[in-house]
N, C-alpha and C positions, 0 to 999 in steps of 0.2 A: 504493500500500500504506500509504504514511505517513496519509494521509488517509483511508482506512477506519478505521484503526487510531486516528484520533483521534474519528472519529462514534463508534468502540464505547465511549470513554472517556466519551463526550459524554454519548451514551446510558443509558450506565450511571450516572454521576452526575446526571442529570435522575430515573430510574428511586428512585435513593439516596434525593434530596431530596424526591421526590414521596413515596414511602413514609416517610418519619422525619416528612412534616406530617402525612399522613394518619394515622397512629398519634398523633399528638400531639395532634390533631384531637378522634381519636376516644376519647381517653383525656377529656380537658376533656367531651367530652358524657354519656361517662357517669359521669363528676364529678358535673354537675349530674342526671341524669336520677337518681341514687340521691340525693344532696340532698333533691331536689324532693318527694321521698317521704314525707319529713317533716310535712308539711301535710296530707296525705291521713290520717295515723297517726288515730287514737283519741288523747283526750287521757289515758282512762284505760289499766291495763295492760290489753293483748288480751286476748280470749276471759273479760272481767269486766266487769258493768254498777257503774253506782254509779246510786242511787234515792233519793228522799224522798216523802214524803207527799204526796198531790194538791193539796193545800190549800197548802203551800208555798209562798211568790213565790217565793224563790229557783231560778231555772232554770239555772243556770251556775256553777261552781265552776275559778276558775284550777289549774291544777296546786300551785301554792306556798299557795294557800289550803288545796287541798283536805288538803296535809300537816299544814298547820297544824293542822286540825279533828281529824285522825286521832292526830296526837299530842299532842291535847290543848291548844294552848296557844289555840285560840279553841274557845271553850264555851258560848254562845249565838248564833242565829241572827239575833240584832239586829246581831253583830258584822259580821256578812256582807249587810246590808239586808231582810233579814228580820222577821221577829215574835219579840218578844222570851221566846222560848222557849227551854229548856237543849236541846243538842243530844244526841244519843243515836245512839252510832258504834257500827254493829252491821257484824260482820268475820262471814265465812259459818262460824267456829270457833266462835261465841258463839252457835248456832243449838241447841244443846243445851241453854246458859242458860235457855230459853224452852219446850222442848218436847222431851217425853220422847223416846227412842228408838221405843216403840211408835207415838208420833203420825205420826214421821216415815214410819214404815213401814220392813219388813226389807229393802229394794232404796231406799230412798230415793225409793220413789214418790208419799210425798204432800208431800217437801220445797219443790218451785213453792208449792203452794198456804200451805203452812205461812209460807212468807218473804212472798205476797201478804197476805196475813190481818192479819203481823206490820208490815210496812209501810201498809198502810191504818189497825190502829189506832194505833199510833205516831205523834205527830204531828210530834214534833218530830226524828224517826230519821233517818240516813243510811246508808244499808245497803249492804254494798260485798260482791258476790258473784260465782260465777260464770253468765257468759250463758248456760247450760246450764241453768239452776235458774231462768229467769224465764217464770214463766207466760204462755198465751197472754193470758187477759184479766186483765193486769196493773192493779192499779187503780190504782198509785203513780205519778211521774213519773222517768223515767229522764234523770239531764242526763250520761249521760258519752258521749253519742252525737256531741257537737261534737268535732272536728276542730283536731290542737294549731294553732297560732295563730302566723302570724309574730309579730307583737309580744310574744308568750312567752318564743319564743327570742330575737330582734333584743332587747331589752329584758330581758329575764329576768335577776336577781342571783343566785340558786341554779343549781349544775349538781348532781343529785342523779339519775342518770341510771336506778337500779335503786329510787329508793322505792316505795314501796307506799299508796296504789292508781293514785295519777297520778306515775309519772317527771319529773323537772324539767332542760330542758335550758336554762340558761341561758347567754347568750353572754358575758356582761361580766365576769364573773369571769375568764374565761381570756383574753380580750382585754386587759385590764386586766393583765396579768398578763403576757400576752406582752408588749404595749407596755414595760412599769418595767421588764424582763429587758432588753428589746433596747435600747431607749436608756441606759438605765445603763450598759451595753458600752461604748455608742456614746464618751458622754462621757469614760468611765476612756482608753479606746483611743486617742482620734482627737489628745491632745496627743503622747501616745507615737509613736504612728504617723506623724503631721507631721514632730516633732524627728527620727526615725530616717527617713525620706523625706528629708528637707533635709542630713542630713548625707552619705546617698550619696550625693544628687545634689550637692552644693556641696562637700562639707568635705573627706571622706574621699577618700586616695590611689585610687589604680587599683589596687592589691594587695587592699586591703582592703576594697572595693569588688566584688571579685572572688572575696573569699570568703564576704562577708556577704551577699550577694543572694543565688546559692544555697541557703544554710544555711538565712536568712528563707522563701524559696519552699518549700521541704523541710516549715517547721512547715504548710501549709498543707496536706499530703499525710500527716498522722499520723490515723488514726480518731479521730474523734469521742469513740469511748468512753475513749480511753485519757487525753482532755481529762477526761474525765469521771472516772475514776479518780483521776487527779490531785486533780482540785478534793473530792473527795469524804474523801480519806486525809489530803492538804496544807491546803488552803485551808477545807472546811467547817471542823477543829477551829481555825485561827489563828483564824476570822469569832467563833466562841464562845466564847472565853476571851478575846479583843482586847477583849469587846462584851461582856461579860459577859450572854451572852443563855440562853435555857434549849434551846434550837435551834442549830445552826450551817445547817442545811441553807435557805436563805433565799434572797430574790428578788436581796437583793445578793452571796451567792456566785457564783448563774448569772451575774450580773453580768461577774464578774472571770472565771469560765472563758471566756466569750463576748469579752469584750474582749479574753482572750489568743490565742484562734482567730481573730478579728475581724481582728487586728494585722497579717497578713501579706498581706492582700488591699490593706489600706488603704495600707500601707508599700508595696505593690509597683506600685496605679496612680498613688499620689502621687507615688513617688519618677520613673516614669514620665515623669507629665504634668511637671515639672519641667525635667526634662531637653530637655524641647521649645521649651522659652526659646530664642528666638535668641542664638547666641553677639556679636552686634552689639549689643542692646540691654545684656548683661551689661557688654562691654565700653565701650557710650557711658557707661556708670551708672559706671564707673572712672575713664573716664576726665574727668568730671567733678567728679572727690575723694570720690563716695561708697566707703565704706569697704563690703569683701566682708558683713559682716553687713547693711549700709543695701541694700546691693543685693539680700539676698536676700530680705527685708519689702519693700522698696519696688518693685520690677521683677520677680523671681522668681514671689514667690507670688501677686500681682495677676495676674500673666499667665494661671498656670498655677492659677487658681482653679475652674475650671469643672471640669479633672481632677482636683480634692481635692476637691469636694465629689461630686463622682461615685466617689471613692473611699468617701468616708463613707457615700453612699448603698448601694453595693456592699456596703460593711460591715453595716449595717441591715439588708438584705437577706439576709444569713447569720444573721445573729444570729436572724433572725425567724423562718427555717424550720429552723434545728439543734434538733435532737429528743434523743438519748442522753444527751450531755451535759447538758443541763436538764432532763433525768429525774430525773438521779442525783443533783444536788445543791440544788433549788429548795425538797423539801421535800411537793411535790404536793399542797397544800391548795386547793381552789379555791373561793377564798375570795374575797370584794373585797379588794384590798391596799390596806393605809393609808400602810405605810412601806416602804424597803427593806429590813428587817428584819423581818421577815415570810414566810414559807414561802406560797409561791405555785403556781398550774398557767399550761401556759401551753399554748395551743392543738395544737401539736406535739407535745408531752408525753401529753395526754389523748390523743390518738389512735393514739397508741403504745403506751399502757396499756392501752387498754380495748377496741380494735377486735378483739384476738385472744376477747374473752371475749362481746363482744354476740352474739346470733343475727341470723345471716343474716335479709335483708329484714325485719328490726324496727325499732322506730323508734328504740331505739338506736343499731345500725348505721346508720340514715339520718341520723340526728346528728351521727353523727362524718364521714358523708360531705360533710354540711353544714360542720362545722368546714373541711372541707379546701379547700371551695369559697369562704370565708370570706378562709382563708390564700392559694390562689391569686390572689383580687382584689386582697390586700395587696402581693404579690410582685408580681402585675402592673400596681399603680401605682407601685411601684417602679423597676420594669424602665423603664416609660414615663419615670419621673423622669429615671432613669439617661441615655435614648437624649437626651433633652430638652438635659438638662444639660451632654452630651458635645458637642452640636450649635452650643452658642455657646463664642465664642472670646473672650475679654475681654482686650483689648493696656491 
């Protein structure tokens, strides 16, 4: 009976483990299979062409170009390798500019021909309309039929994800962005985290010992947001009047919220891997006249290095995927950051904002799927760090 009763246990935890991978499995695949969708997208927004003249070199317009032309700040076609011609941005609103309401006819049935007409004599036009209005024998050249571009996004400095007529997903902004938040942490955290690790493991009695490692483990079980409320009400107004900035909400606020969530993870494998010092080498290191501080720089933290830096990495690894709390206080500019002082987005952030509002199967939503696929590759060279780093043992 003992031994039935243990196959069911057996059983049943094989059954466990096999289903929590395959769900895990099959979450990562449709990570990327939504991702991947991104490349397939139209580089302009669906269900609209964008056109120029036949005559035209110009065949291809980046997304960050193509804003550029529509909001005016490039205004000839030299600027873009072209002939040096003034550009002429015709929006399918500005189709009345041109041609009365009778030309167009009362259904809008001679509107095709009316935009063909107008882009054939136009020479230097770029006409951004919808695909529903493009005549069969179009005589212009349509360039919004290419397909967004990894190096768009992989490379792209604008994240501009609802402009008009080409959306702009860029990656570096919010990379950049998430990096200066997570290491900032890192740095504020990891002396904190160290000295409060060295003093459980070395300093401090068994009482107090005993009430601080609880308490520390506890901050690590508070929601995110209520980190986030904090740093928002507390920490963004000291950041702006300390700093005299015209902002509090900034890349080094999320900073200090993230170091102070960061703190309990790092305190608690440091203080950990410490403890795993043989009591033999503590004691050879005394009993040789080094004094309890020489012991625990020179014996201590040498040993037990492999487990502090796997703490730190541990720490990065939070920092990198917390979303609420770096919502609420970074500022969400997604901008290239220069300094820490700077209101910034940071990968987690963007896709907590924006995923409730993109449409399904767009290439918005495939952006932010992208994003997330982005942040998994990060976490899981982390994670790899982590298992790496845990693996050596430095006496």
């Amino acid at each position: 009976m003992k031994k039935f009763f243990e196959k069911i246990v057996e059983g049943g935890l094989l059954i466990s483990g096999s289903v929590t991978s395959l769900a895990i499995l099959l979450i990562i695949v449709f990570l990327f299979k939504e991702a991947s969708g991104l490349f397939n997208s139209p580089a302009v927004e669906e269900g609209y062409v964008l056109a120029v003249n036949s005559s035209n070199p110009v065949k291809h317009l980046s997304p960050e170009k193509t804003k550029q032309v529509f909001d005016s700040e490039i205004t000839n076609w030299s600027e873009l390798g072209g002939n040096d011609e003034e550009i002429l941005v015709f929006r399918f609103s500005d189709l009345t500019n041109f041609y009365t309401e009778e030309e167009l006819g009362a259904e809008f049935e001679f509107v095709p021909d009316k935009i063909n007409e107008l882009v054939q004599k136009e020479k230097g036009i770029v006409a951004f309309f919808p695909e529903m209005y493009l005549a069969k024998d179009f005589k212009g050249t349509v360039i919004s039929k290419d397909p967004i571009r990894p190096g768009e996004f992989f490379g792209g400095t604008q994240w501009y994800p609802t402009a008009t007529p080409s959306p702009i997903f860029g990656l570096i902004p919010l990379l950049l962005g998430t990096l200066l938040v997570s290491f900032g942490a890192i740095i504020l955290s990891l002396p904190f985290g160290v000295a409060v690790a060295i003093y459980l493991a070395e300093i401090a009695n068994f009482k107090t010992r005993q009430f601080l490692k609880p308490v520390i483990e506890l901050l690590a079980g508070i929601p995110s947001v209520v980190y986030g409320f904090f740093g928002l009400v507390v920490i963004v107004p000291l950041i702006q009047k300390g700093f005299n900035l015209p902002v509090g909400e900034t890349a080094f606020a999320g900073s200090v919220v993230l170091a102070i969530m960061a703190l309990p993870t790092i305190i608690t494998v440091a203080e950990d891997a410490m403890r795993t010092t043989p009591r033999a080498m503590k004691e050879a290191s005394l009993a040789l006249g080094a004094t309890q501080w020489q012991t625990i720089y020179k014996v201590i933290i040498p040993y037990s290095s492999s487990g502090i830096t796997s703490a730190v990495v541990l720490g990065i690894g939070r920092a990198i995927g917390e979303t609420m709390a770096v919502l609420m206080v970074t500022g969400n500019a997604a901008i290239i950051p220069t300094s820490f002082f700077e209101p910034v987005r940071t990968i987690p952030a963007t896709i907590a904002a924006e995923l409730g509002e993109a449409p399904a199967g767009g290439a918005h939503y495939e952006s932010l799927f992208l994003l997330g696929a982005v942040l998994f590759m990060i976490t899981l060279v982390l994670s790899i760090a982590v298992e790496y780093i845990s693996s050596k043992k430095k006496i």
